[in-house]
C-alpha positions in Angstrom: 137.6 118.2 109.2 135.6 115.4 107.2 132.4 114.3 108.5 131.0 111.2 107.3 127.5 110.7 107.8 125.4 107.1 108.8 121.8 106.2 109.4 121.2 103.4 112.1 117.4 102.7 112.5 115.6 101.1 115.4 112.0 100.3 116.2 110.0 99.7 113.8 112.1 100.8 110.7 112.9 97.6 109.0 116.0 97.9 106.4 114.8 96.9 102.6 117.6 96.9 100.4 116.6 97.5 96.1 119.1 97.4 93.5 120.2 100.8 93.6 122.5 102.2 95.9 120.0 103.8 97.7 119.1 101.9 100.5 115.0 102.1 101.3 113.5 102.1 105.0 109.8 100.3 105.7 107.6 101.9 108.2 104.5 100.9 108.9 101.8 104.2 108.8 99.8 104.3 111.9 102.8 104.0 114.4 104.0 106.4 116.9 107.5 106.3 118.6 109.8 105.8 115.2 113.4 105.8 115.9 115.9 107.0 113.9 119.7 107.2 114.9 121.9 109.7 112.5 125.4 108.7 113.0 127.9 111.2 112.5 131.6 110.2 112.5 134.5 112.7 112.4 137.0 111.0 110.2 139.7 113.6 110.9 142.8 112.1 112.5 143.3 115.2 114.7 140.2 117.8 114.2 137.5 117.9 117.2 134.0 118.4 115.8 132.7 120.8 118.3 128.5 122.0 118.3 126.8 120.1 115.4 123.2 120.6 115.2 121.6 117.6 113.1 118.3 119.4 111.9 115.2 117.7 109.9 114.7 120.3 107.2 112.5 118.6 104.7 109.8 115.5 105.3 106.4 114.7 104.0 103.6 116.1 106.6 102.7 112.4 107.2 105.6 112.5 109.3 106.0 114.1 113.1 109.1 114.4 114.6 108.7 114.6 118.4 111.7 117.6 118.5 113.1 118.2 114.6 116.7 119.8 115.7 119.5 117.7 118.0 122.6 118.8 119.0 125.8 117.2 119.6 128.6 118.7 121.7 131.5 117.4 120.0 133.2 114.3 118.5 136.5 113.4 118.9 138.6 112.4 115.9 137.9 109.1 114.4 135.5 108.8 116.7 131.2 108.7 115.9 128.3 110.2 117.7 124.7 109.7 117.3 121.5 111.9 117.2 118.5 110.4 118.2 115.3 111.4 116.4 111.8 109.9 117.7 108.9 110.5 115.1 105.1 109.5 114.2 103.8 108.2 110.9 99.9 109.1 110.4 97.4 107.0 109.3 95.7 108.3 105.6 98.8 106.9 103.7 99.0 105.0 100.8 100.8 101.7 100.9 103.8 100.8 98.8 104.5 104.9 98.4 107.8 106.3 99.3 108.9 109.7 100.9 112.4 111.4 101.8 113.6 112.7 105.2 116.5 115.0 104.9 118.7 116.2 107.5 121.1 119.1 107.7 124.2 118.7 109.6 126.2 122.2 110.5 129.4 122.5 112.9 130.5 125.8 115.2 132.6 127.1 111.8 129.3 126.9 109.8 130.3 124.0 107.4 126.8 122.1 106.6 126.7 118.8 105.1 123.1 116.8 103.6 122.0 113.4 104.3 118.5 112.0 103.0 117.1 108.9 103.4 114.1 107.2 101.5 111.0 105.6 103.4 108.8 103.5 102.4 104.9 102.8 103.8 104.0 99.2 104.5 100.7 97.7 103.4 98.6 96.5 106.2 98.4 92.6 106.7 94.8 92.1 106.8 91.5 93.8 105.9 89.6 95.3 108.7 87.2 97.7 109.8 87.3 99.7 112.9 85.2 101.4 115.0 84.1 105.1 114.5 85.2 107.9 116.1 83.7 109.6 118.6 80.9 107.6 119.2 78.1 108.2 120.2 78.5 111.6 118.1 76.9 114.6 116.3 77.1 115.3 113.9 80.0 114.1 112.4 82.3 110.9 112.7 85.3 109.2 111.8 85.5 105.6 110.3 89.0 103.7 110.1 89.3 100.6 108.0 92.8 99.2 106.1 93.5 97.3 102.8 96.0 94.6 102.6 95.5 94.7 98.4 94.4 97.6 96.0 90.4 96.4 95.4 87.2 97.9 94.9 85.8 99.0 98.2 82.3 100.2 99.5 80.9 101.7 103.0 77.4 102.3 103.5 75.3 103.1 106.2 72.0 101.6 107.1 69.4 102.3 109.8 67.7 99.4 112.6 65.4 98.4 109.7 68.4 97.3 107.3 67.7 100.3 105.4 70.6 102.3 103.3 70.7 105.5 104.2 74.0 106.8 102.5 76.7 105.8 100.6 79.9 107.1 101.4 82.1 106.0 98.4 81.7 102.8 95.9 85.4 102.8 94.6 88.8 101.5 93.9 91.2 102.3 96.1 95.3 101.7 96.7 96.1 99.6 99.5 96.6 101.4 103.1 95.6 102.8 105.9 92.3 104.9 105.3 89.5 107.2 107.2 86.0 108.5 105.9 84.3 111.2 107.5 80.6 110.4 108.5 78.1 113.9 108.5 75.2 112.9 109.9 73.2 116.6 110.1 70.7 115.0 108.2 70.1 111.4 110.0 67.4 111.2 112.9 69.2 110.6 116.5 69.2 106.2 116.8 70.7 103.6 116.2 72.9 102.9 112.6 75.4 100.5 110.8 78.0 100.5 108.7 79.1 97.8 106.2 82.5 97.8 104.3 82.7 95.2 101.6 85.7 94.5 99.8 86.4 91.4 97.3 85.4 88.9 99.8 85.3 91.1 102.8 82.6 91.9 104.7 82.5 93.9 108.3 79.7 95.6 109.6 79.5 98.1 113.3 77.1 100.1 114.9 77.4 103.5 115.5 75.0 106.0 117.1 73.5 109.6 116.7 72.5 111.6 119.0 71.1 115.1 118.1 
């Protein structure tokens, strides 16, 4: 029986093609409900494929697949079948950086064939700072923000009178989606800000402690 193997992707996969022969796959970080059909067609004029199991057996943990084994009961000859694999891309990735998914494909007689694929994280559009997480909180918090552009960045914290009361980082960074973790064990229950600033950027949100 000969088996040959196709990836079909839906959603929010957009193809890329680059000058090799291997084909690479945007997706955005940040996005839950990634499709991902594996087509499998038996290229055997007479030969049913009977009891495949398509199986994810290898992706970066940035990646969530909502079930990581499918099954399919059987494919007639010359015909093609398709496993359906929903997943989740999370948020601290680094933009224009690639990872491979890789599949193992077995039938009933235990013949096993490999299929990997190449993904690729999309930078976000626009700058932006989002709001922390939880809020109010103590004594630690979340803060989102995304870069469109690699860039010095910096997020400090500031109390009612305009004060700086910490500096979380002063750096360059790669483009992407990023979080910074807030501990506030040491800052008084109130009222605070937080200013990002990069290039000609400039956001600024409130976020309370309460102790």
């Amino acid at each position: 029986m000969s088996l040959r193997l196709e990836l079909l992707f839906g959603c929010v996969l957009i193809s890329a093609g680059i000058a090799s022969a291997q084909t690479v796959y945007s997706v955005p970080p940040n996005t839950k409900g990634n499709q991902l059909d594996l087509t499998v067609v038996n290229e055997s004029p007479t030969a049913l494929a009977v009891q495949l199991e398509v199986k994810a057996i290898k992706y970066p943990t940035t990646v969530t697949f909502r079930a990581v084994t499918q099954t399919i009961e059987s494919i007639a000859p010359q015909s093609e079948r398709s496993a359906t694999f929903t997943f989740d891309v999370g948020r601290p990735v680094s933009a224009n950086t690639t990872d491979s998914l890789d599949f193992l494909i077995t039938d009933r007689s235990g013949a096993a064939w490999h299929k990997s694929i190449i993904i690729k994280y999309t930078p976000p559009a626009v700058f932006a700072l989002e709001q922390n997480f939880p809020n109010p909180f103590n004594p630690s918090t979340t803060i989102y923000y995304q870069l469109p552009i690699d860039g010095r960045v910096s997020l400090k914290v500031y109390n009612v009178l305009g004060q700086e009361v910490t500096t979380l980082f002063d750096e360059q960074q790669s483009a992407g989606y990023h979080e910074a973790r807030l501990d506030a064990s040491t800052l008084a229950s109130g009222l605070y800000f937080y200013r990002m600033s990069a290039g000609n950027f400039t956001a600024v949100r409130k976020l309370m402690v309460i102790k």
